[in-house]
N, C-alpha and C positions, 0 to 999 in steps of 0.2 A: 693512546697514552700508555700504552701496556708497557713500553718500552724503555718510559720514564723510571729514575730510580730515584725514589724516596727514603729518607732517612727519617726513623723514628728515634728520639732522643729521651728517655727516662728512667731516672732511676730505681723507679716501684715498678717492680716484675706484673703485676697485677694490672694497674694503667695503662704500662707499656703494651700489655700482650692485648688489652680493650681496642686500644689505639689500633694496634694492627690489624687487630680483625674486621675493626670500620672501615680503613682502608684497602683491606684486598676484599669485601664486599662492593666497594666502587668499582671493582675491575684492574686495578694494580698489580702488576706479580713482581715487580723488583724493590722487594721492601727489606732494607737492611733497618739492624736494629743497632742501638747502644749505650749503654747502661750509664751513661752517663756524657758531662760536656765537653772531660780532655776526652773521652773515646770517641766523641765524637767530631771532635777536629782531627783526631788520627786516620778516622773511615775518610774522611772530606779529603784529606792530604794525599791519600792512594787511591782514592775510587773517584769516578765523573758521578758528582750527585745531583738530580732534576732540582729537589726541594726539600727543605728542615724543616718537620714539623718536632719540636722540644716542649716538654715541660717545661712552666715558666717558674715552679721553686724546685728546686734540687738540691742536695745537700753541697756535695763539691765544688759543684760551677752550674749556676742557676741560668734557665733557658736564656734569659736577658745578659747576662754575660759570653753566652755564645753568640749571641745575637750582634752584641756590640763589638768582638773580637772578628768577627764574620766579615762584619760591615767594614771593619780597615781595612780588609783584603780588596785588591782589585779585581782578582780573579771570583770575589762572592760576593763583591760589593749589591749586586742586582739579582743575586740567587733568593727563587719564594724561597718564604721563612716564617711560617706560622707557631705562633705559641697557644699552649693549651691550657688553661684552669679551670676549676669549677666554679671561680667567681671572680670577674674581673673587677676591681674597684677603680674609681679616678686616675689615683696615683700611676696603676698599673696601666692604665690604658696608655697614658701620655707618657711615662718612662720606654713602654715598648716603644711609640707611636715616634717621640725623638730619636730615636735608635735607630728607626726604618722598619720595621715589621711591617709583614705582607698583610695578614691577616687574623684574625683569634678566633679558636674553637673551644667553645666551651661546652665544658664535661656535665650531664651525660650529652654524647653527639648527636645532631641531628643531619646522617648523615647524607639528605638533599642536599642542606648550606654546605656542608661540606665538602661535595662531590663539584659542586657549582663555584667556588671559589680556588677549590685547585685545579680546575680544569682551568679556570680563566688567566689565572695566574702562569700556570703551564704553557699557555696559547703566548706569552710574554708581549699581550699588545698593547704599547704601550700608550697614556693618555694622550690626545692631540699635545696639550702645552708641553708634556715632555719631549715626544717628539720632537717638534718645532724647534725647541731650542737644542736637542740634538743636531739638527741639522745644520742650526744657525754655527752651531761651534765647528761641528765638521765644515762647514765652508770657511771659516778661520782659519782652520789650517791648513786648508787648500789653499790659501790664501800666503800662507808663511813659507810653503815647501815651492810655492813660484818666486817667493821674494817680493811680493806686493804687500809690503809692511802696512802700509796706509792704511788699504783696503782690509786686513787683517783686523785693525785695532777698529775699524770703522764697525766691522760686524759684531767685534766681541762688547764696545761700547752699548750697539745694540741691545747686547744676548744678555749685558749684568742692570741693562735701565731699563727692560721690558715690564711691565703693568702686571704682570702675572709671575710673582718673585716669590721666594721660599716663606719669608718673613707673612704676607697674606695668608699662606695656606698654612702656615704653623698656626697663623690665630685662630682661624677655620676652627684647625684643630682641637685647639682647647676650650673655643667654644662648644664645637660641637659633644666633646668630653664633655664639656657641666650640664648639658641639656641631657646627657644617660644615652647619647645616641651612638656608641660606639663604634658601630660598622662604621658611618660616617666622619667619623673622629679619624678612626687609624687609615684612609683612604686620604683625607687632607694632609696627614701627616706624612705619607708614603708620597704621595705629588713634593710637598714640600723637601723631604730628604733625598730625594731624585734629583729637584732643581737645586740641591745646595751642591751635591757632587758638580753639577754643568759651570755654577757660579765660581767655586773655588778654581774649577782648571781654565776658567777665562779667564780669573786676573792671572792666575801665573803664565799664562798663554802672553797676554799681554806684557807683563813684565818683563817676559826672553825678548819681545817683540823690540820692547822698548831697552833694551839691553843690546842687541843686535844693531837698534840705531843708536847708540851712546849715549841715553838719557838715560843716567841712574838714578837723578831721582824721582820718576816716574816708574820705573823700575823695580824699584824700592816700594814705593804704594802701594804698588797693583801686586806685588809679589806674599809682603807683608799682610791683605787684605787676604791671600788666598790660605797662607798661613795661622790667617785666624782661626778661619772657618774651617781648616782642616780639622784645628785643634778643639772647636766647640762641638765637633763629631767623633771627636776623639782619634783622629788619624793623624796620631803624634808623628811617627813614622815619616810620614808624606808632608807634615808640616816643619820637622826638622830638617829634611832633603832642601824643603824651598829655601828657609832662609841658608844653609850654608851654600848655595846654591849664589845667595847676595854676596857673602861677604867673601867667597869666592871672584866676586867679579869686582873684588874691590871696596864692597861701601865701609865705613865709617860711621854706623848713623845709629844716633840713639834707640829709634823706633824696634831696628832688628837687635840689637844686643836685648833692649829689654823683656820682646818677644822670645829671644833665645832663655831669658831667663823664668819667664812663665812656665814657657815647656818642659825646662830642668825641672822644676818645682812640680808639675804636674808629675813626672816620671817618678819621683820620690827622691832626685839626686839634690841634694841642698846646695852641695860646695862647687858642682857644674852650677848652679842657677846664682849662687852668688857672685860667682867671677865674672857672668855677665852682665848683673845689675852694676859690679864695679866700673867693667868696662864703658857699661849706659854713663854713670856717671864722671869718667874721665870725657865723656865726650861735652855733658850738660849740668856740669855739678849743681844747678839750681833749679834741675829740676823735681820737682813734691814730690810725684808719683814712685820716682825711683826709691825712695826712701822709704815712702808708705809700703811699698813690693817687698822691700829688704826686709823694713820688721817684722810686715806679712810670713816671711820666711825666718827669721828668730822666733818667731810664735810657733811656726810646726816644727821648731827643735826646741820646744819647752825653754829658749833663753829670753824670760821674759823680761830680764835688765833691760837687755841689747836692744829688744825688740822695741822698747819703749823709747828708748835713745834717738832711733830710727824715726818714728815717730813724733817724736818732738822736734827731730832734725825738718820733717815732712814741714809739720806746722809753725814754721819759723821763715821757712820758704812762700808757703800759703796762709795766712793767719784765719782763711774762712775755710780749712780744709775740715769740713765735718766729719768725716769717715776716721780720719785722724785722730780728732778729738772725745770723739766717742772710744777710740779703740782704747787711749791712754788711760780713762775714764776705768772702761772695765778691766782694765791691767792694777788702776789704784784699789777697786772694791775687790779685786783678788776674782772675779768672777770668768776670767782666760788666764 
């Protein structure tokens, strides 16, 4: 493992230089260092790096901010990534544990666990379920570059309704978080953010599949589903590709515009997210939700007329829309 090159990530000169010296007692000799989380996307960008191990508060860009910028990338998506504090709390564990962290070292080091968790991590073997459903997807696509569409959709159907799905091992997770038992927590959660990567590129797998035989709107589903889950991973990026990806091939359909319009909103762009909530609604003017999104979005530009407008326009459509009705609620007590 001498050969491996680790990155240590922190802002305090003092932790940092603790940190290093833990590590190259393990036997490590290629340990870059970087004072922080844009330096150290800059080291990532010019160097082949084994593994991150980052503080997780930093002043500029906090370990978990690295963590979750890391994890969009395809090329880091599966690089270890351990974060360090001197006390993990709940919160902390499951904000890393959604993200994908490999692992947590907490300060002062013990550095057996230490030694024994990057080593393993290094060794990158991965669990049976994950494997398996790597596999399953790789023969999908063998499956797609023969032209045996059928068989394709046959496996990936398979690969997203197997017994052993990200959604289990998230709850794993956060049970195992409230029991204090942490190692266990972020190992659930690590399976679990593995199989969401596998899940999201089988429906878009499918999607082309079903694209290729001129079902668009099966197309549409499977492509939209993979677009979700891009974006509750935060892989805006690869969730924007899919859908214009759709309306590239033609659709029309409320589901993708109003998706497109989620994602503007998450990005911070209002007036991109609004044009395709308008568009959602030139396709379905009666539908609630699109309304309720729109005010959603007059709310994070403090126009809380509009927003309310919107809202009542929701609940006019739906008369049992609770969400609705509570929001208009706190917009009369002035409380949003």
């Amino acid at each position: 493992m001498e050969d491996k090159h680790i990155l240590l990530v922190d802002d305090n000169k003092s932790t940092l230089d603790q940190l290093s010296a833990a590590i190259k007692t393990l036997g490590f000799k290629q340990v870059l260092h970087a004072d922080g989380g844009d330096n150290a996307w800059v080291v990532m960008k010019n160097k082949k790096i084994d593994c991150i191990i980052a503080a997780y508060g930093m002043q500029e860009m906090s370990g978990i901010a690295l963590l979750k910028m890391i994890r969009r990338e395809d090329a880091f998506c599966e690089a270890p990534f351990f974060l360090t504090d001197s006390a993990f709390t709940q919160i902390k564990v499951i904000k890393a544990g959604q993200i994908g962290v490999t692992g947590l070292f907490v300060i002062p080091y013990e550095e057996k666990v230490m030694g024994e968790k990057l080593l393993l991590a290094l060794e990158n073997r991965k669990e049976p379920v994950v494997q398996k459903t790597k596999e399953i997807f790789e023969q999908g696509l063998q499956f797609i570059e023969q032209k045996e569409f059928a068989k394709a959709l046959e496996v990936f159907h398979t690969l997203v309704n197997q017994k052993e799905n990200p959604e289990c091992y998230f709850n794993i997770g956060y049970i195992k978080t409230s029991q204090g038992k942490h190692g266990e927590a972020i190992e659930a959660f690590s399976m679990a953010t593995q199989l969401d990567r596998f899940f999201a590129k089988a429906y878009e797998e499918m999607g082309r599949v079903y694209k290729l035989m001129g079902d668009l709107v099966n197309a549409e589903e499977h492509m939209n589903l993979a677009a979700e889950i891009y974006m509750d991973t935060d892989k805006i990026g690869a969730a924007e590709d899919v859908l214009n990806e759709l309306l590239e091939a033609g659709t029309d359909s409320l589901n993708v515009f109003n998706t497109l319009g989620v994602l503007h909103r998450k990005k911070g762009d209002p007036q991109l997210a609004l044009a395709q909530y308008k568009k959602a609604l030139k396709v379905n003017p009666d539908e609630p939700y699109i309304y309720y999104n729109i005010g959603r979005l007059h709310l994070d530009m403090k126009e809380n007329s509009k927003a309310k407008k919107y809202f009542q326009q929701a609940l006019e459509k739906d008369h049992n829309f609770k969400e609705a009705k509570q929001v208009i609620k706190a917009i009369d007590l002035g409380i949003v």
